[in-house]
N, C-alpha and C positions, 0 to 999 in steps of 0.2 A: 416820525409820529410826534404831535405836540402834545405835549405831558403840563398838566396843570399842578398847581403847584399845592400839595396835600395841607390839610387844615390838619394835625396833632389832636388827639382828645375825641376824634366819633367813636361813635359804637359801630363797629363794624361784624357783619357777622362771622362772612369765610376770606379768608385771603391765602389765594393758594399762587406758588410759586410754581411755571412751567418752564422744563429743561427741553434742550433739545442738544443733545452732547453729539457729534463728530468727533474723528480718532484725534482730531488734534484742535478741539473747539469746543466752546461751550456756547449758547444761546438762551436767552433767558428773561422770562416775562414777569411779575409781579404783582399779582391781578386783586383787586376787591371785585370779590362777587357780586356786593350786594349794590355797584353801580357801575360794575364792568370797564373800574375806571385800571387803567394801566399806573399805578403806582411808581413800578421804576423797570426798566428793560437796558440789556446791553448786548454785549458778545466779548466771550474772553478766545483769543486765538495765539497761535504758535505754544498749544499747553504740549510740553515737553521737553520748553527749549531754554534759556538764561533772558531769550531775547522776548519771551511771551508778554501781554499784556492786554488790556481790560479797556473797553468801551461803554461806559455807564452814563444813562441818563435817569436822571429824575430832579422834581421840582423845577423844571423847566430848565434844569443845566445837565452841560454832554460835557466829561471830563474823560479824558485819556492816561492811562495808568501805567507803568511799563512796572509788573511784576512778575517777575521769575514764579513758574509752578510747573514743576515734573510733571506732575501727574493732574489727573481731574479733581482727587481729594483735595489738593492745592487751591487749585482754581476755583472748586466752589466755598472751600473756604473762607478764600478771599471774597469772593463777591458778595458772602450773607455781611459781611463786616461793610460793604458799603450800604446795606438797607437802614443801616443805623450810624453811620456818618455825621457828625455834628453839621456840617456844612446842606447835607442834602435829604436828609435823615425823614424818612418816609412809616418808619414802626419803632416804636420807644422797645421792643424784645424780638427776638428769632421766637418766641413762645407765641405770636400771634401769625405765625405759617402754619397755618393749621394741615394742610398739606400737600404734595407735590404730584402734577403731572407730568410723565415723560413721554413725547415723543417716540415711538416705537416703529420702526419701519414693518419689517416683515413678522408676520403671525400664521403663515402658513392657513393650515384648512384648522388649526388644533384653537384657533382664539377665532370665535365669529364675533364677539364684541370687545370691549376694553376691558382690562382687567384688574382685579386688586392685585399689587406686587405682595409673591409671597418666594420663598424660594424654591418652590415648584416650577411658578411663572419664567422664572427667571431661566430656569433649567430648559424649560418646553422654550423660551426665545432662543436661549444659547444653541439649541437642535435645530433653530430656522437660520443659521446665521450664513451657511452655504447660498443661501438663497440671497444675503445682502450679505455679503460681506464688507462692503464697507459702512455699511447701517448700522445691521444690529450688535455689533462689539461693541461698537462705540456708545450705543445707547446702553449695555449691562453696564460700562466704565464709569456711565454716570449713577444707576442706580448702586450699585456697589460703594460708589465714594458718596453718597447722601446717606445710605444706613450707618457709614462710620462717622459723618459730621453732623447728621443729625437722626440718632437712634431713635428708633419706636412712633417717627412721624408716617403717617401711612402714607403710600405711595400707590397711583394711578398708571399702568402702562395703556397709552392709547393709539391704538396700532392702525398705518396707515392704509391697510389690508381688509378693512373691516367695513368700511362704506360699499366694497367691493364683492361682500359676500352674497347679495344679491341677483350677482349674475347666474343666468339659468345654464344648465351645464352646458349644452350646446355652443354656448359664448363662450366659456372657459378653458375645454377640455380640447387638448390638441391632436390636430391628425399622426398622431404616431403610433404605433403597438399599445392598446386598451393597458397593457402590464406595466408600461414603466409611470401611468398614472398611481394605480395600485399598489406596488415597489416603493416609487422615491413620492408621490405628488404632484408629480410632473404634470401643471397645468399653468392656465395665466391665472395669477391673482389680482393685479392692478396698484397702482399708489397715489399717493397725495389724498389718499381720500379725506381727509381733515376738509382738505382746502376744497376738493369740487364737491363736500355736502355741505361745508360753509357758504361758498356764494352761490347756489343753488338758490339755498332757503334764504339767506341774503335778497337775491333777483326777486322774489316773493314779496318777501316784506316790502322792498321798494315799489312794487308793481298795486302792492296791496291786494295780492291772489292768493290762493292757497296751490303750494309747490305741489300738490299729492291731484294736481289739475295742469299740469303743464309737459312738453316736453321741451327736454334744455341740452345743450351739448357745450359741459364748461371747459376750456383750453386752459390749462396750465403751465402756463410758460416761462421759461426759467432756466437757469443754470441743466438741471433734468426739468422735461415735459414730458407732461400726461394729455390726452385729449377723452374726455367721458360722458357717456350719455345717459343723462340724467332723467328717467320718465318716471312723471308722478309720484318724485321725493327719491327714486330710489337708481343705483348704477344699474344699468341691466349688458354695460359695454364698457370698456375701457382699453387704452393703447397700449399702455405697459403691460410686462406678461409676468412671467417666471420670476425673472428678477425687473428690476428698475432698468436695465438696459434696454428692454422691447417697446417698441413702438414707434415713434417719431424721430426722426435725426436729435441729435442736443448737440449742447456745445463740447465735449468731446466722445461722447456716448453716440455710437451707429444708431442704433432704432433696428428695425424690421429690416431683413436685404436674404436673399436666395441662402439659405444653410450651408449650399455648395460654395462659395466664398471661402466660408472658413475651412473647409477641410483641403480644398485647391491651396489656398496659402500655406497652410498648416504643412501638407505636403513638398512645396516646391522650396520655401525656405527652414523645413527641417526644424519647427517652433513646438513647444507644447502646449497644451491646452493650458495653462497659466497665463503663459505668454501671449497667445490670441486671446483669449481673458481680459489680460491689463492689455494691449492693443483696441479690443473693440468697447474698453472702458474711459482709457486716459488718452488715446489717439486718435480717432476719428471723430464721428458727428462735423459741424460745419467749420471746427477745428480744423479736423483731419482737411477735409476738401480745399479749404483755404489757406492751409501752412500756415495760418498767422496763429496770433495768441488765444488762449479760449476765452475769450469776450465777445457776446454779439455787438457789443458799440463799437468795438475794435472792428471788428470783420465785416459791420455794416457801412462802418465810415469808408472803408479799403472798396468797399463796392458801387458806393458813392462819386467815390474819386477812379474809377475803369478797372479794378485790377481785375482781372477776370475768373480768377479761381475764387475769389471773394462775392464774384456776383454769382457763379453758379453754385456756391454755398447757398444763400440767402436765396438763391429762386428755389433751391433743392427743400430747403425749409419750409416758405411759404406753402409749394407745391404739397408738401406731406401732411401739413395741418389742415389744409382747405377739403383733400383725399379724403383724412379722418371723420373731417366734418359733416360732409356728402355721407360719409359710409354713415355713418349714427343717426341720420337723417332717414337713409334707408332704414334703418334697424328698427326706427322709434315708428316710422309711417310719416314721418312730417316733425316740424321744428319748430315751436313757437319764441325760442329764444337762441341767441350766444353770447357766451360768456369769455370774455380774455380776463385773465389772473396772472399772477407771478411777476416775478420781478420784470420780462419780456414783456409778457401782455400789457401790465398797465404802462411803461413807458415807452415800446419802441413805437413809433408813429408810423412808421412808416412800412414794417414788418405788417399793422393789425391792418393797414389799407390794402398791400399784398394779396392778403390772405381774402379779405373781404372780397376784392377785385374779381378774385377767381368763381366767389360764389353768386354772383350776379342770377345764375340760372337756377336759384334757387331763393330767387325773390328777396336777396339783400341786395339794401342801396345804402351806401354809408354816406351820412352827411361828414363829409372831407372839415369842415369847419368844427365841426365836435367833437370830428375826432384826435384834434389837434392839443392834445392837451396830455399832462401825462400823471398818472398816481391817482387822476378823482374816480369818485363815482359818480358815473354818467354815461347816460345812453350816447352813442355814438354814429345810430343808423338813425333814416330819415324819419318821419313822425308814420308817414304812411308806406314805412317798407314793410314789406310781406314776414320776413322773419325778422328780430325787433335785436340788434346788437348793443351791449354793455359792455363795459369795463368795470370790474367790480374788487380793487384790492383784497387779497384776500386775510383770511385773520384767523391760523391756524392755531396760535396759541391760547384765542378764546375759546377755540373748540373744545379742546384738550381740558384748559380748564374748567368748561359746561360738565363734559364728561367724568373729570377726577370731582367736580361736588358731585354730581348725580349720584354715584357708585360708592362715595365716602357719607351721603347722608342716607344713604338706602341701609 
């Protein structure tokens, strides 16, 4: 992202700071509200280790840091100390964060919107964490170390659950005993919602329509994908379920496949449910199929050059998003738009033509020359195709921070 280099001395109204903490990462935006300018962004990673260290950009310079931080308190310490950097120095005090939004994966059925962090909130996330466990810890690790580094600033949790609440129960509710809904919650709830109500309403403004007039089915594609069908502003479908695991193959995440799978393995190699757990977490998706590294540019290049577990990865992919696509097509009656997002969608070229390919009988034609590009926004289907394809990067962290001023000025 090009970052403009801050003039010192405006009057600025709100500038809030967005976290997105991992068990072992920190991610981080530094937003003026009042022109939605990106002030300064990085990622601090390996937080726990001697060998951690910090990716910070602002004023038009990306500097690399190698500092040691245990813990998340560490790490965000560190990082408020580069907003005020002699060298790159973007806020003359930590007194003008006025306040912080986090990232919140799962919110169960208990948050249908975002919420003011209070330590109630905190306690109802910590009771969702079964449901992400590798989410929501790691998002309490970081509100936790901001109330000790920086006391009494209010804080926004914005859950990615919540775009999701939409869906009518039919959509949600799964074919199993009505009780272990009632019991545990045992339903889909969906993710990424940030990102597929951002470029949603995003496709809108560019089109110059109003979103609450369209039907849209945005892919989100990425390290985890989501695929969701956006009618008339709002999710009425989405491919993730329970947890972040459901839906589409990812890169080491299964998606969707026969239940009997796992209990047939579970059985024959004597594993427990933990085990088949971290298995259909850290080992399969097009990983697992292709034995190679988890990178789709790794395992598309491999498919490229013949290797064959690597092309029936990548066709296994392709085939499951185009599936999803059809299916929310059905769902909505018709498609006026698609959307590719995430760090896949906007740069693989060759995955978004896949996928397109497949949908021909559903009146996409992608102009192959538009689509050759990677990170813009820009339409990428012909002028007179039947359903109208983009590429829309998406922009989670301004969501988060639309949502922590809404709720902080209300």
């Amino acid at each position: 992202m090009h970052l403009k280099i801050i003039k010192l001395g405006r009057k600025i109204k709100m500038k809030i700071l967005v976290l997105n903490c991992g068990s072992s990462s920190l991610k981080y935006q530094l937003i003026n509200m009042e022109t939605e300018e990106v002030l300064a962004s990085g990622k601090y990673e390996r937080i726990g280790e001697a060998e951690a260290f910090i990716t910070h950009k602002a004023c038009g310079k990306k500097v690399e840091i190698q500092k040691p931080a245990y813990d998340h308190k560490e790490a965000i310490e560190f990082t408020l100390t580069q907003f005020t950097n002699p060298e790159y120095k973007v806020i003359e005090s930590l007194d003008e964060i006025e306040a912080i939004g986090h990232r919140a994966v799962h919110g169960g059925e208990t948050f249908k919107n975002s919420a003011i962090i209070t330590d109630e909130v905190v306690a109802k996330m910590d009771e969702c964490k079964e449901f992400a466990p590798l989410h929501n810890p790691a998002g309490i690790l970081g509100i936790e170390a901001c109330k000790k580094v920086m006391p009494g600033k209010p804080m926004v949790a914005v859950f990615d659950t919540t775009f999701h609440q939409t869906m009518p129960k039919a959509k949600y509710i799964y074919p199993i005993p009505y009780e272990y809904y009632e019991k545990y919650g045992i339903r889909k709830y969906g993710f990424h919602g940030t990102s597929h109500q951002y470029v949603a309403q995003r496709l809108a403004e560019i089109e110059n329509k109003n979103v609450e007039d369209l039907k849209i089915v945005t892919c989100h594609l990425g390290q985890g994908s989501s695929i969701c069908a956006v009618e008339f502003g709002k999710s009425i479908d989405t491919s993730m379920g329970l947890t972040p695991l459901g839906g589409i193959p990812m890169v080491t995440r299964s998606g969707d496949m026969d239940p009997s799978v796992l209990t047939y393995i579970m059985k024959k190699d004597g594993i427990s449910a933990q085990e088949m757990e971290d298995i259909l977490n850290k080992k399969s998706g097009v990983s697992g199929i292709s034995g190679l590294a988890p990178d789709f540019r790794v395992i598309e290049s491999a498919a490229n050059e013949g290797n064959e577990r690597a092309e029936i990865a990548m066709e296994n992919f392709k085939y499951s998003v185009a599936g999803y696509i059809a299916k929310y097509a059905a769902a909505m009656n018709g498609v006026d738009y698609i959307i590719f997002t995430g760090g896949v969608g906007e740069n693989q070229i060759n995955i978004r033509k896949g996928i397109c390919e497949k949908l021909q009988f559903m009146g996409v034609d992608l102009d192959v020359e538009a689509n050759n590009m990677r990170g813009e926004e820009k339409m990428i289907s012909k002028s007179d195709s039947k359903v109208k394809v983009f590429v829309v990067p998406t922009n989670e962290e301004l969501m988060i921070a639309k949502e922590t001023k809404r709720l902080i000025e209300k």
